[in-house]
C-alpha positions as CSV (number, residue, x, y, z in Angstrom):
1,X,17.3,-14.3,1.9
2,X,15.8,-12.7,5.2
3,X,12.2,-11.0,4.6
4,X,10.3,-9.0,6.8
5,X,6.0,-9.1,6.4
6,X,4.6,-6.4,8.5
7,X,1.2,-5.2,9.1
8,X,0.0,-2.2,10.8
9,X,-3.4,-0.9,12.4
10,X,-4.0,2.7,12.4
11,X,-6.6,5.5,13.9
12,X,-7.3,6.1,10.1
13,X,-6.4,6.4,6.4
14,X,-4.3,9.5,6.7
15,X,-0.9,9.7,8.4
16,X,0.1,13.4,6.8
17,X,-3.6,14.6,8.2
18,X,-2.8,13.4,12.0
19,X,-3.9,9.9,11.8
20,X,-1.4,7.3,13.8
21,X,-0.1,3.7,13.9
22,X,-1.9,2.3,17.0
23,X,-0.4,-1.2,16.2
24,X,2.8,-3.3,14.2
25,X,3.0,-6.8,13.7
26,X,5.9,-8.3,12.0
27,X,7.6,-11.5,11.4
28,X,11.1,-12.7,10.1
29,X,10.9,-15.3,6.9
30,X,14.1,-16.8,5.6
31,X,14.1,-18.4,2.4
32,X,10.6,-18.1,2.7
33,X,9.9,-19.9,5.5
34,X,9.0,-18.3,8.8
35,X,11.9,-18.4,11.9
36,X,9.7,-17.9,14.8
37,X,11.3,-14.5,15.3
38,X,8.5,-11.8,15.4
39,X,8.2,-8.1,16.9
40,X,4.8,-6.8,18.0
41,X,3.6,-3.6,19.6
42,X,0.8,-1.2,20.2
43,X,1.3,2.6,20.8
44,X,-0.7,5.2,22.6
45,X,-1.7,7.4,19.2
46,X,-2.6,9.9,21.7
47,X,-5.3,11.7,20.0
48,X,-9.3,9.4,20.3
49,X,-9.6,6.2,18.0
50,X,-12.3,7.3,16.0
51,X,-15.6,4.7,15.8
52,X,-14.9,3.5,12.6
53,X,-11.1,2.8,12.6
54,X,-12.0,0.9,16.0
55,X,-14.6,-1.0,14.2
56,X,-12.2,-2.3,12.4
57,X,-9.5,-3.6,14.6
58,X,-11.4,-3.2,18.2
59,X,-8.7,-1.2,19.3
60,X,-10.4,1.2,21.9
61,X,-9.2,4.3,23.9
62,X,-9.9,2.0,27.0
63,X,-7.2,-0.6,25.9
64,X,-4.4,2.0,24.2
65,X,-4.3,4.4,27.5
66,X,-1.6,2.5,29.1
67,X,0.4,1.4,25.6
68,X,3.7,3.1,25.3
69,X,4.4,5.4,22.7
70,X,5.7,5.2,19.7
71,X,9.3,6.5,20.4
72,X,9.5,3.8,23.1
73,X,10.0,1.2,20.3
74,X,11.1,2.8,17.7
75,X,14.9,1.2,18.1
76,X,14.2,-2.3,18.8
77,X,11.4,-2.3,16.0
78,X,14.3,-0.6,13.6
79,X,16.8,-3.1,15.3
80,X,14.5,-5.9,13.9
81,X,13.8,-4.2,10.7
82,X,17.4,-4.1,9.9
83,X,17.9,-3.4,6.2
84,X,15.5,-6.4,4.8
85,X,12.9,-5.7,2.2
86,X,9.5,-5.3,3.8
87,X,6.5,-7.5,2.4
88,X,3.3,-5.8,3.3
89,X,-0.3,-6.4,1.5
90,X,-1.1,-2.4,0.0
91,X,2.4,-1.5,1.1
92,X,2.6,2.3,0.7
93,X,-0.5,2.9,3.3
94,X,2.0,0.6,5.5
95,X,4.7,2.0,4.2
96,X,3.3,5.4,4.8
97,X,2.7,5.6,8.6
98,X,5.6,3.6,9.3
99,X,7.8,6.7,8.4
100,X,5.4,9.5,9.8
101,X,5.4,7.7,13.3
102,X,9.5,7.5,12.4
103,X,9.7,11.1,11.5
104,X,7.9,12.1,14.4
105,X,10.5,10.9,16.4
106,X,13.5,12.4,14.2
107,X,14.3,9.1,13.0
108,X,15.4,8.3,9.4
109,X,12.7,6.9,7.1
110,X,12.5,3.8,5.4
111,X,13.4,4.0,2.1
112,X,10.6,2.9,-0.7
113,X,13.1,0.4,-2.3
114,X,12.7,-1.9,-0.1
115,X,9.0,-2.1,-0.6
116,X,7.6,-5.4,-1.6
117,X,3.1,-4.7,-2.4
118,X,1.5,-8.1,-2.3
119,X,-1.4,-6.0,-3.9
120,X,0.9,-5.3,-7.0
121,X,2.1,-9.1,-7.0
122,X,-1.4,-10.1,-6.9
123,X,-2.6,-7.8,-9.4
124,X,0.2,-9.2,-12.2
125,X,-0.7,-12.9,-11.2
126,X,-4.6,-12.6,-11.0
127,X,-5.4,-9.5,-13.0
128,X,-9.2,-8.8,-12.8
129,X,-9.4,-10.8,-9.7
130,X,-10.2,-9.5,-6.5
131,X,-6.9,-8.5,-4.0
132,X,-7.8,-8.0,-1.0
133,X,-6.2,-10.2,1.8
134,X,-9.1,-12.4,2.4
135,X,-10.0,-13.0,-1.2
136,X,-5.9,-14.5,-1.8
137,X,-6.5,-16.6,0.9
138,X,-9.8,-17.6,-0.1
139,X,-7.8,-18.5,-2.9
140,X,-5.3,-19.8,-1.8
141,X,-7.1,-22.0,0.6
142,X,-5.3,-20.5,3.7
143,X,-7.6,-20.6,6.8
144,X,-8.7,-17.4,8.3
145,X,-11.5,-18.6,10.8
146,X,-9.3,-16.7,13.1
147,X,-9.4,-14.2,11.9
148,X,-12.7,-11.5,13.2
149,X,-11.3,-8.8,13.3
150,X,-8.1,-7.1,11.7
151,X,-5.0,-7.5,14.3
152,X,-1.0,-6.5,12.8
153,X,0.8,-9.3,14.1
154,X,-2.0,-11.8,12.5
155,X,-3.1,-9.9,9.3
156,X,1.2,-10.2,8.7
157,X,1.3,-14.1,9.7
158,X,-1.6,-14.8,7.0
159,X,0.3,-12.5,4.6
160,X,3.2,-14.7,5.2
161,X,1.5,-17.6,3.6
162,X,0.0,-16.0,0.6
163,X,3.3,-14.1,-0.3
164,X,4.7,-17.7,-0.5
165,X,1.7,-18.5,-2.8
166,X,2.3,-15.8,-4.9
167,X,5.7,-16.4,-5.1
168,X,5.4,-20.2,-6.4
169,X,3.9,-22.0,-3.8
170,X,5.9,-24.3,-0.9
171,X,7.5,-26.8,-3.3
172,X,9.0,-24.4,-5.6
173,X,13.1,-24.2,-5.2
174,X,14.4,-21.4,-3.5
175,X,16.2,-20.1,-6.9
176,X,13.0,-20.6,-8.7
177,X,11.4,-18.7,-6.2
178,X,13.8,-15.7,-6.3
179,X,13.0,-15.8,-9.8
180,X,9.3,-16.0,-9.9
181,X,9.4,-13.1,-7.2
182,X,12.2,-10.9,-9.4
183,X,9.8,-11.5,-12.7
184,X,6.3,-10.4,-10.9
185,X,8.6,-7.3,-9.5
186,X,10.2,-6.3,-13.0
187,X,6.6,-4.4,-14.4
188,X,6.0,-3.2,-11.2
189,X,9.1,-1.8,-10.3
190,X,10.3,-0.7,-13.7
191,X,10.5,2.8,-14.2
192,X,7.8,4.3,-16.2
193,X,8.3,5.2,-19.9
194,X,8.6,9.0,-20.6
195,X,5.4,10.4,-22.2
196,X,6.4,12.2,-25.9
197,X,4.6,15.3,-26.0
198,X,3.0,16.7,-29.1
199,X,3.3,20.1,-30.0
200,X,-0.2,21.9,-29.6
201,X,-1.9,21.8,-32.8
202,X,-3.0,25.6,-34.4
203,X,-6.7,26.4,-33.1
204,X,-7.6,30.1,-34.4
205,X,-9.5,30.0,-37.3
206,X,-8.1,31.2,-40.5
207,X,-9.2,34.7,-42.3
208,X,-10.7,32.6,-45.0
209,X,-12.5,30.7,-42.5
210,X,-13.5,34.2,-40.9
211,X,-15.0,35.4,-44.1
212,X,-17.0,32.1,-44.9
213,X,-18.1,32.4,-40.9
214,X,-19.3,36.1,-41.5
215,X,-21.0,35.0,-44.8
216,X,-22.9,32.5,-43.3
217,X,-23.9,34.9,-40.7
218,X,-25.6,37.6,-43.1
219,X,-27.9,34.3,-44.3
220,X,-29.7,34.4,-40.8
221,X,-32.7,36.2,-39.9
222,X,-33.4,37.6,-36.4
223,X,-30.9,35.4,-34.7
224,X,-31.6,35.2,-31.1
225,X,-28.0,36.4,-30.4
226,X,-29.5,40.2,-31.2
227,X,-33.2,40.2,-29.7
């Protein structure tokens, strides 16, 4: 089974408000093991990479002037992509700029089913524990000293290797592990059970309840309601 993990760096946390991909990093896995075959870019976002996001990933104004744009790339990352389900840690933030640079462009986008969150498969495996990427491969014992700063193309390669130990591990058989992966996926993916509403229960008082109200009212000497 051929799997893309992908990563992507952005110039912020919104892609409907204007923010943009700045950088993609992905990598090929068959069977779960990595082929070697990769696709990496970095686009002019043309708009300034605000202090923050660049704080982040070190991805400067300086360094993106001369990258191409997105619509420079968009087939050959596509071509890559092919129809593969796409393995990305918090998917839909992924998920979600990858189809606003696409749209931008006029270009179809990539539908949700194919998503595969590692947050979600985390979150099932090690409930209460802590998700982010470096926390699973503290776990997991997977070196990071590498690692910075946050960079697409190696946020995805590390990915790689916890995906495999979320989905079983190294030694696991390949059917197992299709297994192991389908039965972390069922809760998550499962459609959500329609909510029963209740009829909204009677709320005006009754006249008996008037009366008693009014007689209790009459027992009550100067209340402040008529200073």
């Amino acid at each position: 089974m051929r799997e893309i993990i992908f990563d992507t760096e952005t110039t912020g946390l919104d892609a409907q408000g204007g923010d943009r991909m700045v950088e993609i990093g992905c990598l090929e896995m068959v069977n779960r093991v990595t082929t070697g075959a990769t696709f990496h870019a970095y686009f002019n976002p043309d708009r300034p990479m605000p202090a923050a996001a660049e704080a982040i990933h070190g991805l400067g104004d300086a360094f993106l002037a001369d990258k191409p744009r997105f619509h420079h790339h968009a087939a050959e990352l596509l071509e890559f992509i092919a129809d593969s389900p796409l393995v990305a840690h918090n998917a839909r933030f992924d998920f979600g700029f990858l189809n606003a640079e696409l749209a931008t462009v006029g270009l179809e986008a990539v539908c949700r089913t194919r998503m595969i969150d590692t947050v979600a498969l985390a979150r099932v495996r090690h409930p209460g524990a802590k998700l982010s990427l470096d926390a699973l491969c503290t776990r997991y014992g997977i070196d990071r000293s590498h690692r910075t700063r946050h960079g697409a193309l190696l946020d995805a390669e590390l990915l790689a290797q916890v995906y495999v130990e979320l989905t079983g591990g190294r030694q696991i058989g390949l059917e197992l592990a299709g297994d192991l992966r389908d039965e972390l996926l069922a809760p998550i993916m499962a459609p959500a059970t329609p909510r029963l509403l209740r009829a909204a229960r009677p709320h005006r008082a009754s006249s008996e309840e008037l009366a008693a109200h009014a007689v209790f009212l009459a027992t009550l000497k100067d209340p402040v309601w008529t200073a």
